[in-house]
C-alpha positions as CSV (number, residue, x, y, z in Angstrom):
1,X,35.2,17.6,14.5
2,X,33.5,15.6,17.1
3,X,30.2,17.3,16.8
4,X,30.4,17.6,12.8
5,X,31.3,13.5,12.5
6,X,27.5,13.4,14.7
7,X,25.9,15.7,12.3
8,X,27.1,13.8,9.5
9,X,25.8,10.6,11.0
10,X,22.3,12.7,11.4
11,X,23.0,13.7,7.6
12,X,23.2,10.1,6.4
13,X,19.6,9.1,6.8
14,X,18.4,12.2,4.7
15,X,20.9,11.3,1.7
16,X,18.5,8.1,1.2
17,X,15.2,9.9,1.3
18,X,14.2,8.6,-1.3
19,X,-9.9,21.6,-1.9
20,X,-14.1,20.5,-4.1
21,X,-17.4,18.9,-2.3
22,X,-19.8,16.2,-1.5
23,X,-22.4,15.9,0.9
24,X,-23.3,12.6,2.6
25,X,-26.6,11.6,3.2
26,X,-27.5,9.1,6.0
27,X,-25.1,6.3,7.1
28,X,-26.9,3.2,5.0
29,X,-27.3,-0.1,6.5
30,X,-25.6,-3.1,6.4
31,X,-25.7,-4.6,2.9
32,X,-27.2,-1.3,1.6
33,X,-25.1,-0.3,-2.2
34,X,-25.6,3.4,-1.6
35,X,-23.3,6.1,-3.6
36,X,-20.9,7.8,-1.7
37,X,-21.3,11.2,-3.4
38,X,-24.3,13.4,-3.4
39,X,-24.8,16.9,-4.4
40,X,-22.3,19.5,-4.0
41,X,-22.2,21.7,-0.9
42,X,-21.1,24.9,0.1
43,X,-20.1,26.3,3.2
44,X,-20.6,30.0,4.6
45,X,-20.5,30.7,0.5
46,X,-17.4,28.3,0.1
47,X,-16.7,25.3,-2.1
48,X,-16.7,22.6,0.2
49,X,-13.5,20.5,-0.4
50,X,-13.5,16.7,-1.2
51,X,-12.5,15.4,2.3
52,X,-11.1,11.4,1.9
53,X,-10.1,10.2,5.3
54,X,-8.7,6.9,6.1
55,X,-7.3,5.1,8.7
56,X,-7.0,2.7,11.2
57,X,-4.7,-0.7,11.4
58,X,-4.5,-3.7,9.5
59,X,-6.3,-5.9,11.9
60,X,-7.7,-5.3,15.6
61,X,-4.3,-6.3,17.0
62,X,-2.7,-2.7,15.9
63,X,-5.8,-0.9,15.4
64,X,-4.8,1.0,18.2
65,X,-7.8,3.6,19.9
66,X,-5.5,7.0,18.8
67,X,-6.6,6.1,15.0
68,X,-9.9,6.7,15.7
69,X,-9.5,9.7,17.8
70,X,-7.2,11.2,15.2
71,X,-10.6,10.9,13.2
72,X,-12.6,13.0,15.6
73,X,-9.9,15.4,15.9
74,X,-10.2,15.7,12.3
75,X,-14.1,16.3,12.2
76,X,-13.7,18.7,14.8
77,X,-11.5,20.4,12.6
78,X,-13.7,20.6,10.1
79,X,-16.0,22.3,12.5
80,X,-13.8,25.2,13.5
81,X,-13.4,26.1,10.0
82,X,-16.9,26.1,9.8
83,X,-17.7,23.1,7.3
84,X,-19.8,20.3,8.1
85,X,-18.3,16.6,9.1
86,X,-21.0,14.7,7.5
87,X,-19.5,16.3,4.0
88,X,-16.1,14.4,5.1
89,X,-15.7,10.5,3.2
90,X,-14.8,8.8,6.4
91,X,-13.3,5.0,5.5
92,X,-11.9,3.4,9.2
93,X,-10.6,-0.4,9.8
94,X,-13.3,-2.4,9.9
95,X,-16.3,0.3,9.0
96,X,-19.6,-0.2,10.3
97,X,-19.8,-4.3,10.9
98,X,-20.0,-3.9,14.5
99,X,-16.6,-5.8,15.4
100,X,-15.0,-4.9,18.3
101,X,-11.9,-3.6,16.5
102,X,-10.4,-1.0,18.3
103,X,-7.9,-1.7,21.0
104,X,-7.3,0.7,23.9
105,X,-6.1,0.2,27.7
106,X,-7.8,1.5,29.9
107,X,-6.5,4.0,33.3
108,X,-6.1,0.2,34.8
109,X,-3.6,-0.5,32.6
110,X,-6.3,-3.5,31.1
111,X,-6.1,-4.1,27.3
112,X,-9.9,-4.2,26.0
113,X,-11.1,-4.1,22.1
114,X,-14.4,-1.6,21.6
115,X,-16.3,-1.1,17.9
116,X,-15.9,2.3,16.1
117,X,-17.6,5.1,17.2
118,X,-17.1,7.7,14.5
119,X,-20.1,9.8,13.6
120,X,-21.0,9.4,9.6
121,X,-18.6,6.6,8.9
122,X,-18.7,5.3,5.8
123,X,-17.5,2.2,5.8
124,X,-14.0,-0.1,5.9
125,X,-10.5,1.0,5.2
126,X,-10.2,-1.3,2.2
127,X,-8.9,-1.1,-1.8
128,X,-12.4,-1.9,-3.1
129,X,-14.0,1.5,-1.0
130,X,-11.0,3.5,-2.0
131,X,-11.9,2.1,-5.9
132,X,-15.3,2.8,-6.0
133,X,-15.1,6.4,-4.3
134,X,-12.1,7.2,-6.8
135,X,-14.6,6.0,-9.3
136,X,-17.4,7.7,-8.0
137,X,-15.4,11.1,-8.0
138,X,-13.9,10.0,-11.6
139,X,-17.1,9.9,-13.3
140,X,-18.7,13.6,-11.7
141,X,-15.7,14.8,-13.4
142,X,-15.3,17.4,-10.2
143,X,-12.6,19.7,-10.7
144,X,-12.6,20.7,-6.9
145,X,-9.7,20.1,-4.8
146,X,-9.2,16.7,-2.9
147,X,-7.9,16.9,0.6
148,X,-6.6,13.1,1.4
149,X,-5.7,12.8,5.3
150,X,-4.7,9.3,6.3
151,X,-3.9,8.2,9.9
152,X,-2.3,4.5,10.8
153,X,0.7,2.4,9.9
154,X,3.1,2.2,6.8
155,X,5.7,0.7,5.2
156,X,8.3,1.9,2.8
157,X,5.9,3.1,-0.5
158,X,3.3,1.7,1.1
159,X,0.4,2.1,3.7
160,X,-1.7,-0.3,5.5
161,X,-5.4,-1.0,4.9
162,X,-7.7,-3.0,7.1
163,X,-6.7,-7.2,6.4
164,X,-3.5,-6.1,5.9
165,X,-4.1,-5.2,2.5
166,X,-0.7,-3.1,0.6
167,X,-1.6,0.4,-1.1
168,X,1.3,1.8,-2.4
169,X,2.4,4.7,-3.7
170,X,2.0,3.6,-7.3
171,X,-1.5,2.4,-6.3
172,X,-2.4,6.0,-5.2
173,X,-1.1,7.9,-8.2
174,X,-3.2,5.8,-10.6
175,X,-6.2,6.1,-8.9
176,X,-5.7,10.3,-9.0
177,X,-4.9,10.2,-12.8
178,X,-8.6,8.9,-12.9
179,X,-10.1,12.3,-12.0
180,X,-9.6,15.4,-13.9
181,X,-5.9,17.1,-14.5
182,X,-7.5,20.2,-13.0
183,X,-8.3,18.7,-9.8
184,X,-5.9,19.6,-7.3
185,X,-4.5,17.0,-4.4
186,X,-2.8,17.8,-1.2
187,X,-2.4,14.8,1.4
188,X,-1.4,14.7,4.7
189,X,-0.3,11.3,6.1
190,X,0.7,10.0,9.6
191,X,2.1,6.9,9.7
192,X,5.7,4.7,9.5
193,X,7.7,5.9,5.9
194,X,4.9,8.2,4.9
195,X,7.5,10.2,3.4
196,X,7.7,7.6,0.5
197,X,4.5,8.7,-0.5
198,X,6.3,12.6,-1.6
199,X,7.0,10.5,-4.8
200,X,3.3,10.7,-6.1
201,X,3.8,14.2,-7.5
202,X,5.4,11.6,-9.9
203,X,3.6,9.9,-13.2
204,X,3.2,6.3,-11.8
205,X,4.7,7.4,-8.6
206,X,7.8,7.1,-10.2
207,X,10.8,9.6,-9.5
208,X,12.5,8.4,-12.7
209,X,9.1,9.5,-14.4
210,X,8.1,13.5,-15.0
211,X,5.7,15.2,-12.9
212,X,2.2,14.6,-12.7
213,X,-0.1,17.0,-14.8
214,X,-2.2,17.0,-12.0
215,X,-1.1,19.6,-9.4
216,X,-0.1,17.6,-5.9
217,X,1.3,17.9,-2.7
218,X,1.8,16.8,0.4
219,X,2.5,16.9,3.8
220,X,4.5,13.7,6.0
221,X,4.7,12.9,9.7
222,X,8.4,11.5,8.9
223,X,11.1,10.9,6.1
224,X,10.6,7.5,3.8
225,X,13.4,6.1,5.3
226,X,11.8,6.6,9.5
227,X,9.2,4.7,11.6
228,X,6.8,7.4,13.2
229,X,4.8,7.9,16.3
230,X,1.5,8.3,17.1
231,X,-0.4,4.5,17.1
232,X,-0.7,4.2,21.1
233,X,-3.9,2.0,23.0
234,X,-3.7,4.9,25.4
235,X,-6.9,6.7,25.9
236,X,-5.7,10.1,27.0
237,X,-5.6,12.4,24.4
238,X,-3.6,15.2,26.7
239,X,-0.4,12.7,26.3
240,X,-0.9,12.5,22.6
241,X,2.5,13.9,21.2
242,X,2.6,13.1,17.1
243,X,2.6,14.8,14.0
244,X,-1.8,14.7,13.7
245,X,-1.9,16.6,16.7
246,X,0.4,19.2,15.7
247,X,-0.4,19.8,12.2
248,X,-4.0,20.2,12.7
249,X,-3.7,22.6,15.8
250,X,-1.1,24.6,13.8
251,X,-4.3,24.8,11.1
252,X,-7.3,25.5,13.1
253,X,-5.4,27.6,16.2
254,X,-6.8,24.7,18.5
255,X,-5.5,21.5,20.2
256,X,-7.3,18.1,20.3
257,X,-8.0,19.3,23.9
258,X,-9.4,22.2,22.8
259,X,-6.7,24.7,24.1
260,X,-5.8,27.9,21.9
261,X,-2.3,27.7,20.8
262,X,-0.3,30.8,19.4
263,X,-1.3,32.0,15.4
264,X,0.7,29.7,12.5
265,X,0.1,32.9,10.3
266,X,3.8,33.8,10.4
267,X,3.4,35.8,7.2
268,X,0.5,37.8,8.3
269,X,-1.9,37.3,5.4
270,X,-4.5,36.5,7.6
271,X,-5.0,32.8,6.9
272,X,-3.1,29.7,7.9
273,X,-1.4,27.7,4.8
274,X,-0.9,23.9,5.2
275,X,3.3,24.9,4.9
276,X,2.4,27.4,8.3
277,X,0.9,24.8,9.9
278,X,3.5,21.3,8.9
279,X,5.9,24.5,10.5
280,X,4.4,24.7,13.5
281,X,4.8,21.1,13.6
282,X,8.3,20.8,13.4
283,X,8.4,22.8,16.5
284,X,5.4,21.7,18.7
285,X,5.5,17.6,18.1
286,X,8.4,16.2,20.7
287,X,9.1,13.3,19.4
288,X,11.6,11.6,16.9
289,X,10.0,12.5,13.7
290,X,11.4,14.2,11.6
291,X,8.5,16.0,9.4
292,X,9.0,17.0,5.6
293,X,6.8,18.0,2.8
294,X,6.7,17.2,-1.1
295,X,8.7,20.6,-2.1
296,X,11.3,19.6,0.6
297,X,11.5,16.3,0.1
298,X,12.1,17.6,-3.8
299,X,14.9,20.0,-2.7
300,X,16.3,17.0,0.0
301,X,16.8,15.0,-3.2
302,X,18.6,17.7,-4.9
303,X,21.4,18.4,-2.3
304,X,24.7,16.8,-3.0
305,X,27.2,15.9,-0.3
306,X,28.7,19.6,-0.9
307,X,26.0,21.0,-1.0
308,X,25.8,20.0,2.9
309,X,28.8,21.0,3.7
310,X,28.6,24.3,2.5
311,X,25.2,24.5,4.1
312,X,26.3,23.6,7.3
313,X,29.2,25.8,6.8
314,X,27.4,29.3,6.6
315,X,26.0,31.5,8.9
316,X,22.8,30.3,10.1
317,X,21.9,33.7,9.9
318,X,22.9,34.7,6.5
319,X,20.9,31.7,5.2
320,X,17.3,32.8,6.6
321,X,18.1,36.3,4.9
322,X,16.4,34.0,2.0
323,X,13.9,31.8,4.4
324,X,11.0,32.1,3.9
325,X,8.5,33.3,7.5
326,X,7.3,29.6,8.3
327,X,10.8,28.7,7.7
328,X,12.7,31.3,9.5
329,X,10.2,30.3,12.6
330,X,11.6,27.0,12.6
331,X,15.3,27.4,12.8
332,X,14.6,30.3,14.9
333,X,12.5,28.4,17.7
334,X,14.9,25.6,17.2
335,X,18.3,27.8,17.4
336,X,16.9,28.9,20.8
337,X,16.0,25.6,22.0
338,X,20.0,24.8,22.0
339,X,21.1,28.4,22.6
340,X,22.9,28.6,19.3
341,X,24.4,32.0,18.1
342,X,23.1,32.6,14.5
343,X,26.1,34.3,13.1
344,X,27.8,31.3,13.7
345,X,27.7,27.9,11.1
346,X,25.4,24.8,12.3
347,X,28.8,22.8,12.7
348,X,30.7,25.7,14.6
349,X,27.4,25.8,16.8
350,X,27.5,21.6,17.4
351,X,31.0,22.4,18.5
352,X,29.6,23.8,21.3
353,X,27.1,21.2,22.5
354,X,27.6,18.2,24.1
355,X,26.9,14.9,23.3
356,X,24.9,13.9,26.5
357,X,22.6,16.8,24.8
358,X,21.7,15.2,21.5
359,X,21.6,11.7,23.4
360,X,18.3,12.0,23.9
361,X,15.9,11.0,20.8
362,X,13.9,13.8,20.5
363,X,16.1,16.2,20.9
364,X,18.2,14.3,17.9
365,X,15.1,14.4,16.3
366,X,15.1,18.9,17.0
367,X,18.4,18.7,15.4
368,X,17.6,16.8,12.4
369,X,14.9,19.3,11.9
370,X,17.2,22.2,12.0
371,X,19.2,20.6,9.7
372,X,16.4,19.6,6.7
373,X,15.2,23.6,7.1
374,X,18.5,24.6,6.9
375,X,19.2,22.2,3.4
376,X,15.7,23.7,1.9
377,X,16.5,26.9,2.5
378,X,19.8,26.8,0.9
379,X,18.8,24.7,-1.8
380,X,16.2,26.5,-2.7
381,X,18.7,29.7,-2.5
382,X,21.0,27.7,-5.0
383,X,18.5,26.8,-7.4
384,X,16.8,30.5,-8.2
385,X,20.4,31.7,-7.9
386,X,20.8,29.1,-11.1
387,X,18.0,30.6,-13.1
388,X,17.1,26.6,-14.6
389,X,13.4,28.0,-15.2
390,X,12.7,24.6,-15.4
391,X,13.7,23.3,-11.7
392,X,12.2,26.7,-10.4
393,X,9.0,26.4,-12.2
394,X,8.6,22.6,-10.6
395,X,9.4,24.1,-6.8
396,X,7.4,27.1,-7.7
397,X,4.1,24.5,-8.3
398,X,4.8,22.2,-5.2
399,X,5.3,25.4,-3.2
400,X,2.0,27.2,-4.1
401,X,0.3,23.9,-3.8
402,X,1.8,24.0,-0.3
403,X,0.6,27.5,0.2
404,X,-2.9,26.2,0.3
405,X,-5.6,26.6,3.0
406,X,-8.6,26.1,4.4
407,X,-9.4,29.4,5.3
């Protein structure tokens, strides 16, 4: 009972858990009012998606140098699928004001601050830029989907612009309900808590409100209840170990380094979905994070204390015989990682293990993981078993909104 008092103690956390196109024109000058919309695009014959991308700290003091090359991660991205950069709405700390921002040490181990140097930048991380784009992209009336990537710190229902300025959760959903229902939203965020932002499938951002109208989903580097990884001064990229990193190379097939790493397409369809690729996260990023998506977050929220334990209770591998691929590769990769036999329960498996093996905050972190897949498989097992069409129809939106892709 050991081992199961640790997994309950893992448990705990979790019980409080709570694409369309533009083409930007040249970079204008200081003082210039310029649109930030154009002409639509396409791409090899594609829509090109709405790309929003924000990030960076609050002021210089924690806008560490890994922000901004989680941004040119991200436009090289954009390249290996083939789209252009330039079509990307790129708002970063300070913007294009020429302050010395960014704070980085260097192979000295000497703190120095250095101004942005992202290609078609747009301008500051702030509420006002965020306004008017939303209100730019409100009154095209574009119907095309919104990718929304964000990269730097949070708090609980919250994230942090440049200033320090709050935009909450709340603050997001009522700037999507100004564009069209038909316009479809998938975010991925890296920061502290950015699991609290799951709750904007919500009207208001409310859980104690419906759904949306507007199809959204979303993809977290953490739970809302976690701090994250990811904001280091460091300047080499090979050391970079957080959920950015992971998710996009799961996407595109290559690392910020530019290393192949093995195919995401675990169902073999020939494309890699944004739920492949937040998989491959959950096994590639070492580190204490503990990953989770809007559908999961949904299902997390669902699961009753016996609902764990009967979870935990079952064959590990009676429950993938419901898992879906990306799933199954994720307690799969993780049940090797400790060695675990998968006709046996998750708690009769912990029986096994030692403590001095789980002391270790990452590999906690592993184990957490197995445990959230486990819960969303089983819920989601549980609730088609139920036949609520209503509950199914809800996962069955957030899950094809998940399904999404690039490709």
């Amino acid at each position: 009972m050991q081992n199961y008092s640790f997994l309950h103690r893992l448990a705990t956390g979790l019980l409080c858990l709570c694409l369309g196109g533009s083409q930007l024109g040249v970079v204008p000058s200081q003082g210039t009012q310029m649109s930030f919309l154009s002409d639509s695009t396409t791409c090899q014959n594609r829509p090109t998606p709405n790309f929003l991308v924000v990030g960076g700290g609050g002021s210089r003091e924690s806008n560490e140098i890994a922000l901004e090359k989680n941004l040119l991660y991200f436009q090289r991205t954009l390249r290996t699928f083939g789209y252009n950069p330039a079509e990307a709405i790129v708002f970063f700390a300070n913007g294009n004001d020429g302050g010395a921002t960014i704070r980085y040490i260097d192979r000295l181990g000497q703190q120095h601050f250095k101004s942005p140097e992202i290609p078609h930048l747009r301008g500051g991380a702030t509420g006002e830029n965020l306004d008017r784009w939303f209100g730019e992209m409100a009154s095209t009336a574009s119907r095309r989907p919104l990718f929304f990537y964000f990269t730097g710190h949070g708090l609980p229902q919250s994230l942090i612009l440049w200033g320090h300025e709050s935009f909450t959760v709340a603050d997001l959903s009522r700037q999507l309900d100004r564009l069209p229902r038909e316009t479809p939203v998938v975010l991925m965020m890296a920061q502290c808590y950015s699991g609290s932002f799951a709750d904007f499938i919500y009207q208001g951002g409310d859980r104690a409100r419906p759904l949306s109208p507007q199809t959204r989903c979303g993809f977290f580097a953490t739970v809302a209840s976690r701090p994250s990884v990811g904001c280091t001064p460091l300047i080499d990229e090979a050391d970079y170990r957080d959920y950015s990193s992971s998710f996009f190379a799961g996407l595109s097939g290559v690392t910020r380094t530019g290393q192949s790493v093995p195919s995401a397409d675990y169902n073999g369809d020939g494309r890699v979905s944004y739920a492949e690729a937040h998989g491959f996260a959950k096994v590639d990023e070492q580190t204490m994070d503990w990953p989770i998506s809007t559908s999961e977050a949904w299902l997390q929220n669902r699961a009753t204390e016996a609902d764990r334990d009967r979870i935990f209770g079952g064959a590990i591998a009676t429950l993938l015989s419901t898992a879906r691929p990306e799933q199954e590769y994720v307690v799969n990769s993780i049940v090797s990682q400790f060695n675990f036999d998968r006709q046996a329960s998750l708690v009769e498996n912990l029986s096994t293990l030692p403590e001095s093996e789980v002391s270790d905050r990452v590999q906690a972190a592993y184990l957490m993981r197995l445990q959230m897949e486990l819960v969303n498989i089983g819920m989601e097992a549980k609730l088609r078993a139920a036949g609520d069409a209503g509950a199914i129809a809800t996962l069955d939106r957030l899950l094809n909104c998940e399904s999404g892709s690039w490709q």
